[in-house]
C-alpha positions as CSV (number, residue, x, y, z in Angstrom):
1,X,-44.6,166.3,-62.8
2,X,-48.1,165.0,-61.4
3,X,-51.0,167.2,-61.8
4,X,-54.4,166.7,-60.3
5,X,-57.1,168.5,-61.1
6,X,-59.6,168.6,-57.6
7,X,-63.5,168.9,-58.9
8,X,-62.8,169.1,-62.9
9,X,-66.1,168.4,-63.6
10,X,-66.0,169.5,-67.4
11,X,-62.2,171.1,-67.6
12,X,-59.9,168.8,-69.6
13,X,-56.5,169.9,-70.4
14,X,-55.1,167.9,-72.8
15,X,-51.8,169.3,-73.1
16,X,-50.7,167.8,-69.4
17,X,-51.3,164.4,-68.6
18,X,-53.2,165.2,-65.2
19,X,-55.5,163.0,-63.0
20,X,-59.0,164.2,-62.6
21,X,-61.3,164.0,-59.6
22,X,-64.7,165.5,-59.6
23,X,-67.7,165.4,-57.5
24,X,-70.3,164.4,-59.5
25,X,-68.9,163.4,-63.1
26,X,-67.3,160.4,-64.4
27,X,-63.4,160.9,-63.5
28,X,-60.5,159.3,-62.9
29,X,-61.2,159.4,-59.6
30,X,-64.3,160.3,-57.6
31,X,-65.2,160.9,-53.8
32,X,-64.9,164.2,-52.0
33,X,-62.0,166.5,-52.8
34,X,-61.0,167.1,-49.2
35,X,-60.1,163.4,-48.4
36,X,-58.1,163.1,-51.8
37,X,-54.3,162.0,-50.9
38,X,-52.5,165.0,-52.8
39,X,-49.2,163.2,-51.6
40,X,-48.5,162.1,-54.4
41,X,-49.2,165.1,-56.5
42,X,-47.0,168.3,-57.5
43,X,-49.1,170.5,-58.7
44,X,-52.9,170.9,-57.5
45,X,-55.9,173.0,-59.3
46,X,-59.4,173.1,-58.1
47,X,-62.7,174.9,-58.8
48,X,-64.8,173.6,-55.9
49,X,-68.7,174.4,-56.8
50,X,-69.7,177.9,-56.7
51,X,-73.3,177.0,-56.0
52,X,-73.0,179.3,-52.5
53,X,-70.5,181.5,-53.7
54,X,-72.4,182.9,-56.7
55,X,-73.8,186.3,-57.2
56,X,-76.4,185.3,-59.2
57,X,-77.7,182.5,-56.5
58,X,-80.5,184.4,-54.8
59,X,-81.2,181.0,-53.0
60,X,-78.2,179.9,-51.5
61,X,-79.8,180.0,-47.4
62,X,-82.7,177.3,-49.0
63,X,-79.9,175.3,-51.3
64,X,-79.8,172.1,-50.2
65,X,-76.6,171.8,-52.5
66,X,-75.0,174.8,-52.0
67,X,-75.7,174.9,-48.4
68,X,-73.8,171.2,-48.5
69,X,-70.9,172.7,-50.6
70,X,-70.3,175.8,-49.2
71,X,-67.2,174.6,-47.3
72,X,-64.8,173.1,-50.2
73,X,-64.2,176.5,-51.2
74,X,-62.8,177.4,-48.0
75,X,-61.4,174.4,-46.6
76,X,-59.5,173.3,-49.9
77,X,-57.8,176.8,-49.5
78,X,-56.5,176.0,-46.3
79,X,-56.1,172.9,-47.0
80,X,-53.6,173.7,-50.1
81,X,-51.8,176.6,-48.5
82,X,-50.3,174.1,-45.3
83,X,-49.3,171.6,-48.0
84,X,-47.1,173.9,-49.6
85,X,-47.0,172.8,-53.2
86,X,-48.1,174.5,-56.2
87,X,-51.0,175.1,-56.7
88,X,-54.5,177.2,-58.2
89,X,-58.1,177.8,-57.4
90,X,-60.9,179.1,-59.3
91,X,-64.5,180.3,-58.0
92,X,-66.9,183.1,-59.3
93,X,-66.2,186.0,-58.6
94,X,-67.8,187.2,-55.2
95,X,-66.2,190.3,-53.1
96,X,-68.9,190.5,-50.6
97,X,-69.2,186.7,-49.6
98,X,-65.1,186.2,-50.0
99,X,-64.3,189.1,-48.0
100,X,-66.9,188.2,-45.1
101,X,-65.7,184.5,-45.1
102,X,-62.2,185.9,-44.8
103,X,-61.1,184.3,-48.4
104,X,-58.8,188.0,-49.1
105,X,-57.2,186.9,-45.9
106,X,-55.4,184.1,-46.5
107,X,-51.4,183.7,-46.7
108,X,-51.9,183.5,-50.8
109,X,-52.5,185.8,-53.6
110,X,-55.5,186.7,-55.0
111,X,-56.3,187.3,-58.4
112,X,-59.5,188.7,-60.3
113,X,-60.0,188.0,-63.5
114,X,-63.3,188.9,-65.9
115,X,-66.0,187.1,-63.8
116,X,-63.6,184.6,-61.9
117,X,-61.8,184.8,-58.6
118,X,-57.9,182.9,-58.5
119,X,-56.6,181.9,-55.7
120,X,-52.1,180.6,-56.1
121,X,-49.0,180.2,-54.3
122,X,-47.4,181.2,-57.2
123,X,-47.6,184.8,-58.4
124,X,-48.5,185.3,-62.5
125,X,-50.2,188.0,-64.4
126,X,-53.6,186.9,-65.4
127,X,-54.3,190.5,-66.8
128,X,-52.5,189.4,-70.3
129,X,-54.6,186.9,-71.1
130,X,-57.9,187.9,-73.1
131,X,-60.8,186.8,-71.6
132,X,-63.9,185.6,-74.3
133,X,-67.0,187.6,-74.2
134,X,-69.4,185.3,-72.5
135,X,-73.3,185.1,-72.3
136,X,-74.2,187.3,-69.7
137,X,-77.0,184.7,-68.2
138,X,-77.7,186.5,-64.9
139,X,-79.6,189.4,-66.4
140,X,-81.8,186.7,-68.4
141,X,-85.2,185.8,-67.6
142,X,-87.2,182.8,-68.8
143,X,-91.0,184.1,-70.1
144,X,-93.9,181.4,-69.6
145,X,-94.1,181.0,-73.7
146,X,-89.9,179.2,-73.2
147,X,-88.4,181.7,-74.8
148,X,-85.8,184.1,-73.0
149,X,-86.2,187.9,-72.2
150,X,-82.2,189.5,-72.3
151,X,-81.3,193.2,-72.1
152,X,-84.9,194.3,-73.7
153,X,-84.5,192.0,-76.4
154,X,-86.1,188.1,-76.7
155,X,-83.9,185.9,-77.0
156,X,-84.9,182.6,-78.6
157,X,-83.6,179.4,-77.7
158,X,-82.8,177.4,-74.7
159,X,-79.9,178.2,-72.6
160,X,-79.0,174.8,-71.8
161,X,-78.1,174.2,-75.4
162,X,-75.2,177.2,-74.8
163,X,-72.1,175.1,-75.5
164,X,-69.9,174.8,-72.3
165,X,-67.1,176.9,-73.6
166,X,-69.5,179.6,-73.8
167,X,-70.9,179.0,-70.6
168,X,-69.4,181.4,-67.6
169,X,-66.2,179.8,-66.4
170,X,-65.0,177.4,-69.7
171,X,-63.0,179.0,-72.0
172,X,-62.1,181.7,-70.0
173,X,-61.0,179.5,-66.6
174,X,-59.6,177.3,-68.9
175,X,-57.4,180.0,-70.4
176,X,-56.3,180.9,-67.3
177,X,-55.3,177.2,-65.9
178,X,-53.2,176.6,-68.9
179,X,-51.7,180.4,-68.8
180,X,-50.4,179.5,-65.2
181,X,-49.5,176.2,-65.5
182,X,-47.5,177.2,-68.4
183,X,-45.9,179.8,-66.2
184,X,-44.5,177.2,-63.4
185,X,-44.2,174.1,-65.7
């Protein structure tokens, strides 16, 4: 089976010999996920940005980026759902903005899981799989000294040097792509 992995950036699963395409990282292949040939391909995942998508972005009308991204998410669902193979798509987890975009709408199911938002063709049970408690980043705020104010408590370091399983998405998203691929493979 072929497996392609639309915007990876990070995600590797090395348990599936799968192609990679990402956006902005160094892949197998590059260029914009929408114009990807997916002929060739049996099985499709993707986890277009969630710049737009995001809760936590307050700025997502003056985001030049998520402004220019806001449309994967959409169009790589409709996109996936006429081609009719197997496939699996990850984003934040955003009932407001999916619902008013029409995303619960779709001829696919739906699954929340912990912070994430799955879109599949093929029905699993997410709900088994235990999720990794995770940073809560959105309720931290950076003080002018550099250090990080989180729940009433300083918290001292520098976020960026979170590793990226612990990061929201990563170990958990990750999780979840190998749980269903294990369940159609």
């Amino acid at each position: 089976m072929k497996i392609i992995y639309l915007a990876a950036y990070k995600a590797e699963h090395p348990k599936y010999n799968m192609t990679y395409q990402d956006i902005n990282g160094k892949r197998d292949i590059g260029g914009d996920m929408l114009d990807v040939n997916l002929d060739p391909y049996d099985i499709i995942i993707a986890t277009p940005p969630c710049n737009y998508w995001s809760r936590a972005n307050y700025r997502r009308e003056t985001s030049t980026y998520a402004q220019a991204t806001k449309h994967l998410l959409p169009d790589i669902l409709k996109k996936l759902i006429k081609i009719n193979k197997p496939f699996i798509v990850e984003n934040v987890r955003s009932p407001n903005l999916f619902k008013q975009a029409g995303l619960f709408d779709l001829s696919c199911y739906v699954y929340i899981h912990g912070r994430h938002t799955y879109w599949t063709n093929i029905p699993f049970n997410p709900s088994q799989i235990e999720q990794i408690n995770e940073y809560k980043l959105l309720v931290c705020k950076k003080l002018e000294d550099g250090t990080w104010f989180k729940s009433g408590q300083k918290y001292i370091g520098n976020m960026n040097n979170i590793t990226p399983g612990n990061r929201q998405g990563g170990d958990n998203v990750f999780k979840v792509i190998e749980y269903w691929l294990e369940t159609i493979i």
